[in-house]
Every structure is written in C-alpha cells, then in structure tokens.
N, C-alpha and C positions, 0 to 999 in steps of 0.2 A: 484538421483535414479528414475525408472521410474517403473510404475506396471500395471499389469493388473485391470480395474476397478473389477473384478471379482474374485478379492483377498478375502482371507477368512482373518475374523479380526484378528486372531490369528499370520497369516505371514504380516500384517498392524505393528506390533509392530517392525519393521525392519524398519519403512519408516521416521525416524527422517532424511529426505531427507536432506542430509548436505554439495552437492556440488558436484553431481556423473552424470552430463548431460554430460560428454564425451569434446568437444571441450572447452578450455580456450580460454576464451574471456576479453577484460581486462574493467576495471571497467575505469569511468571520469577523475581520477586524473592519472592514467596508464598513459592518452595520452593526457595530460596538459590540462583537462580542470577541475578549480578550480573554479567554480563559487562564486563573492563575497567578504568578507571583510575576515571575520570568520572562524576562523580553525573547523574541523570538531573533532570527538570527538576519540578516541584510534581505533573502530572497522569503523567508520564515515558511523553506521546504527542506527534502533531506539532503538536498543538495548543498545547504550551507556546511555540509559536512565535507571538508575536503577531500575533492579524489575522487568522492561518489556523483557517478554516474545515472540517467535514466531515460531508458530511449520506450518511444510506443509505435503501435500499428495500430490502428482502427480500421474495423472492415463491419461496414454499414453495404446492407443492400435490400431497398424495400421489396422491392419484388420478390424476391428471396426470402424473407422474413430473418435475414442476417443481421445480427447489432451485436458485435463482440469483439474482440481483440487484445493483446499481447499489452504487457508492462514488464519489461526489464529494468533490473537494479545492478548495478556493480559498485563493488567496493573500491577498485581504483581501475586506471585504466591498462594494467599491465596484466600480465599477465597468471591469470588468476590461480592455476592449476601450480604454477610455481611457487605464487607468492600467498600464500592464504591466509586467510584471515581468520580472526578467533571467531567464535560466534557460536551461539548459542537457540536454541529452540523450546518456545513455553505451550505448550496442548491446553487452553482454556476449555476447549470441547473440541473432540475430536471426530464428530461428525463429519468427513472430510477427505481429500487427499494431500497429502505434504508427501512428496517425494524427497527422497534423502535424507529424513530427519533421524533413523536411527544411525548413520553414521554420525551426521553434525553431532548426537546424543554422546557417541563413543570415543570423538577425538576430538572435539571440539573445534572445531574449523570449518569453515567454508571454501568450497575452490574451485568454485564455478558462478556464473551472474545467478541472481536471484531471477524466477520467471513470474510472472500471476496470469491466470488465462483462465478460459472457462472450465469445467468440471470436466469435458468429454475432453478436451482437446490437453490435460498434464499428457500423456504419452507421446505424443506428436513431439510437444513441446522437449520432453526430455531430451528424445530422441535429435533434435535439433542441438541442445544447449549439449551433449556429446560429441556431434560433429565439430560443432565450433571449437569446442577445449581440444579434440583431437590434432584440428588444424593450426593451431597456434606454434609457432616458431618455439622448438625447444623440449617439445610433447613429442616427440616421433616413437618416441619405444615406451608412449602412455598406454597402457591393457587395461584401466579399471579409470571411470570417470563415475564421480557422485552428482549427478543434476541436480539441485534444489528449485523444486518447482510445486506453489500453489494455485491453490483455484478457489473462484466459488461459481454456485449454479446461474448462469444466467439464463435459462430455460423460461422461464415467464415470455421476456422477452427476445429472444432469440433461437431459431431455427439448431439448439443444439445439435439434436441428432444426425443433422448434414452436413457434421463434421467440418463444420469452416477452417477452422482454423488449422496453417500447418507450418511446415517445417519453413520454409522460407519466410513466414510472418515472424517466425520466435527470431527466425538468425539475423533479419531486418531490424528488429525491436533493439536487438543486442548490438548491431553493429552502427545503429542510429543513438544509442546513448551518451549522451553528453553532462556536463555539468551542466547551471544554468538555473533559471525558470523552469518548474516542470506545469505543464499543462492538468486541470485537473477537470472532474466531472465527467461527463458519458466519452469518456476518450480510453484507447488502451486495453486494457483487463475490465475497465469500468463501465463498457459500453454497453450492455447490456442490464447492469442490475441494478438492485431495488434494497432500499434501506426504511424501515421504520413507514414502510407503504407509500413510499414517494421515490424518486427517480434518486438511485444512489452513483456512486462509480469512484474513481481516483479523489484523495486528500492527502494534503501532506501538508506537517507545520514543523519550527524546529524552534528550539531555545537555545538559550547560550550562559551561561551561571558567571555569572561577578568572578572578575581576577581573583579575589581573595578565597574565592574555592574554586580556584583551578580555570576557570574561565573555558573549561571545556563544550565544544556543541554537542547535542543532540537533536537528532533529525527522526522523522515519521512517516512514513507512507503507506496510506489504506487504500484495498478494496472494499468497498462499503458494499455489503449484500446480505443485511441479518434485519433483525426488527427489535419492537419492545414496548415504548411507552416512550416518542419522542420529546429530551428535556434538553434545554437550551439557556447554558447559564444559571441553571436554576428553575426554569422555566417551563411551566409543564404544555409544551407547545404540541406536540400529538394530541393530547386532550383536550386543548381549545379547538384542535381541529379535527376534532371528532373523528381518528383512525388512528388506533393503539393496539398495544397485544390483549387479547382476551374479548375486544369489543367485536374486531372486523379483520385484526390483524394473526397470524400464527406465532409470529416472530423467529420462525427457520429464516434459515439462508445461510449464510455466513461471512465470517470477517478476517480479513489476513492483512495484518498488523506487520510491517518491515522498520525496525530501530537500528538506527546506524550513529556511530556517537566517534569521536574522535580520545576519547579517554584510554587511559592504558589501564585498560581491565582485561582480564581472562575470561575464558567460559564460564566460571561457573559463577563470574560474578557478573556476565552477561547474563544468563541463566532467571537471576534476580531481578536487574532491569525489565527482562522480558513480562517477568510476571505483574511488574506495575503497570506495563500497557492496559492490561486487564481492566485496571481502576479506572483508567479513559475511558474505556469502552462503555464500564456499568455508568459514567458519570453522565454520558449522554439518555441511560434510560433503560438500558438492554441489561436484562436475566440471563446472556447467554444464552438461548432456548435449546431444547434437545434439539433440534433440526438445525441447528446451526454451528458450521464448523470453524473454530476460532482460535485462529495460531498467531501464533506471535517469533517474527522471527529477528536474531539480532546479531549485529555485530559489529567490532572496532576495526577502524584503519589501521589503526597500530598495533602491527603484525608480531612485533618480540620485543614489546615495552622495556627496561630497563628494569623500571621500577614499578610496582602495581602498585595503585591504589587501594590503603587502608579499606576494609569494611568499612568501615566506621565515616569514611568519605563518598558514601556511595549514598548517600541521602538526597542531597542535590538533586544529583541523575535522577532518583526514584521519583523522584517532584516533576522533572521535565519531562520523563516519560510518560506519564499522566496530564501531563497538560498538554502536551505534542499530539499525543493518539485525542483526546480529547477535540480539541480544535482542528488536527485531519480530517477525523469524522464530520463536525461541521464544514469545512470547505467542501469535501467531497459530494454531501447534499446543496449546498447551497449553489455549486457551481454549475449541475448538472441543469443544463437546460430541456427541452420538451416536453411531449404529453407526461402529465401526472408529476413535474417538478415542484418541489417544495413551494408554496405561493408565498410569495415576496413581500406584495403588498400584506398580506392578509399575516403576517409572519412579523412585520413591523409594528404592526396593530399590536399584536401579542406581546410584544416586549415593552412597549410604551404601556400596557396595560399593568403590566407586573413591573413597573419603574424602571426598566433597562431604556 
C-alpha cells in the first residue's frame, strides 16, 4: 500500500502495509537461489523468530518527489522498556546514524522497537519511538528512554530535505507491527533506496539449525542502500550487467543489518553474531565503501537465559548469520519493483549462463 505523506493519523490506521505495491516480483529461492547449508524457517523472515514483530508505513507521492518510509522491529510484543532484551551493536563502517548505540555498547540491551527510516528523518523518528515507551502502561515515572534508531540515504530518490517523514508515521509503523509475512522491496524504510545501482529496499531471510545443535532460529532484516560489484550465488551478476563499483558505480550508501535469533546468548556473544552479518553482506559483492554506513544490529528474545551457550556453540549461528543477511540482501533487490529494478529476465539469463 502506498499513501500520501500527508495522511491524517486516523486514515494511517489502514497502513499494516501487507504486500499491495502492484507488480509480483519473486523472492531468492522463487529463482533457485538458496544460499548456504541451512534451511530457512516456515515464513524464511525474521519473523520466524518468535515474539518478533514488524510493522511499516510507506509514503509515496509523485508530485511531491516523496518515496520513503518507516520499518519497525520489536522484539516481543510487550512491553519493551520493561522487559529488555540483550542485544548487541557491530559498526562495519560507520558512515552513518545509529541512535542509541553507545548505550546498547554499555549495557547490553535494548528497550525500545528497533526504527529504520531515512537519513533526515532518525530524529523525528526518535522523537516518536520516546513517546510511545513513555506511554506504555507501567513507564509513568520513565525520565531517560534510549530510542534505537537507523537510517540510510534515500536522497537519490526521494524529496529528503522536505522532511516527510514524522512522528505519527514512526508511531504507526510501531503500533502496525505484527508477526507474520513481512512485505519486502520498495516498502517501509526501503522505499526509496538503491543497492549495487538498481532499485534496493526491505529483505529478510531466517534459518533454523538441526535439533542436534540446538535447533535455534535466526532471522535477518535489511535496508538495502550501499553498492559494490553485484554477485549472486557466486555469480558475478553486476558485471554481466555492466553497472558495478569503480565502472559507473561509487558504492556509498549504506546498510543496516537487524539479527534477532531466539538463542540464549548475551551481548557479547551477540556482539560476535553481529559481526558475521558482515560476511553476508561482502558475499553479495560489497567492500563496505567509505560512503557507506553499515551496522549491524542484534538481539535475543531470551531476556535472562538460565543457561548460555558455550562459545564453542556459537558456530552454527555464525553460519546462519551469514546466509540470512546474505539472502535478505538478495530478496530485498529482487523484490523491489520499478524504474531501474534488478532485470529479471536478463538476471535468469545470467545464472543459467554460469550453471545456476
């Protein structure tokens, strides 16, 4: 679904945006690509994670030159300020804004929804994700809220400077979040930007590891807005289609990575997870560029584990976070419809050429 930034809150309660952008486009395993060892999980978003939530707003208006909007995450649906969760933050490059990360750094927790939105619009947004924690049954004599809120630029394509995005789209995004299906491609946080010189936006994938190690999920969810030398399975699919970094491409933008896993880990062994996203990200083609701000944010449902997991059991995870962020990234592109979207046809070619 797509609205006027200029919607009154009242007609906002219609926007549990749930898959109404017009063109079907198909998701990574649609067109055989499976990145990996690991099956993904029933939905193979981060939703397969229980508890976790994701709501969006889209605010599209051509006249306006408006294509941007809100992605919310929550960890579960209660009350977050109360109940918080461990979680941890990885700065692959830090080109960027991350609001609240040197808290998250210091206590390890989170206790507020995760936001993603454009570059202009984190302080609206904070500003919002405040109110809400404030009004929450139980918070009354709350004085200090930590918003955790990213962004990347969607300025190419979108009217940033006129400030679209505001407080009632963040509290919208947040109070439309649900389990489920999450919608992915120019929707959200994603509706404006640009990955690897083609039309980027929302991906999410999740795995789930064999009983016999623990049988725990992890889940993934990207803004895709960076660049590099687009590669696909192996595939050096930017190059066949002649738009990569160094030829035509910068490879600025950036990337914000959300891992949520159901494992009884702590920070700092979130901390570690976070930084295998990383490997996702370079496996699709991307150097990270200087212009490109790339966080990685994480965390467990399971708020005071009993028992943590061995170091020593943290390999699995470090596998599905790498093949999660990896194949987010690809839905993310492939699902985004309009001008300048990844070509499909010309995309299938490419992979039947290299034996996929």
């Amino acid at each position: 679904m797509t609205i006027s930034p200029r919607i009154t809150p009242s007609l906002l309660a219609a926007l549990l945006v749930s898959g109404m952008s017009g063109e079907t486009r198909p998701r990574a395993r649609e067109i055989g690509l499976a990145p990996g060892i690991l099956r993904p999980g029933p939905l193979n978003a981060i939703t397969d994670v229980a508890g976790v939530r994701v709501g969006q707003v889209t605010l599209q208006d051509d006249a306006r030159r408006v294509h941007t909007g809100v992605t919310a995450i929550l960890p579960h649906g209660g009350n977050l300020f109360q109940q918080k969760v461990p979680a941890a933050i990885y700065v692959g490059n830090g080109f960027g804004k991350l609001t609240g990360s040197t808290q998250v750094e210091e206590l390890g927790v989170i206790e507020t929804p995760v936001v993603l939105t454009n570059t202009l619009g984190v302080w609206q947004a904070g500003e919002a994700v405040v109110e809400y924690t404030l009004a929450q049954p139980g918070n009354e004599k709350v004085v200090s809220v930590n918003p955790v809120v990213g962004e990347t630029n969607d300025g190419g394509l979108n009217d940033i400077r006129s400030l679209p995005v505001r407080r009632e789209h963040v509290l919208e995004a947040i109070r439309a979040a649900r389990g489920g299906p999450v919608e992915e491609g120019a929707v959200g946080a994603g509706t404006g930007t640009k990955a690897f010189g083609f039309k980027g936006g929302i991906g999410t994938s999740s795995r789930v590891l064999p009983a016999g190690l623990g049988g725990y999920t992890l889940g993934v969810l990207v803004q895709s807005n960076f660049g590099g030398i687009l590669t696909m399975d192996g595939v050096p699919v930017g190059r066949e289609l002649g738009r990569y970094l160094l030829k035509n491409e910068t490879g600025d933008g950036s990337l914000m990575m959300v891992v949520a896993t159901d494992a009884p880990v702590d920070a700092r062994e979130l901390k570690r997870i976070a930084r295998r996203a990383m490997l996702g990200m370079a496996r699709t083609g991307s150097p990270s560029s200087h212009g490109s701000g790339d966080y990685v944010i994480a965390f467990s449902t399971v708020r005071q584990p009993a028992n943590l997991l061995a170091d020593e059991a943290l390999t699995p995870l470090f596998e599905a976070a790498v093949e999660a962020t990896e194949e987010a990234i690809y839905n993310s592109l492939l699902k985004a419809a309009g001008p300048n979207a990844l070509p499909l046809d010309r995309l299938r070619e490419i992979l039947r050429k290299y034996g996929r």
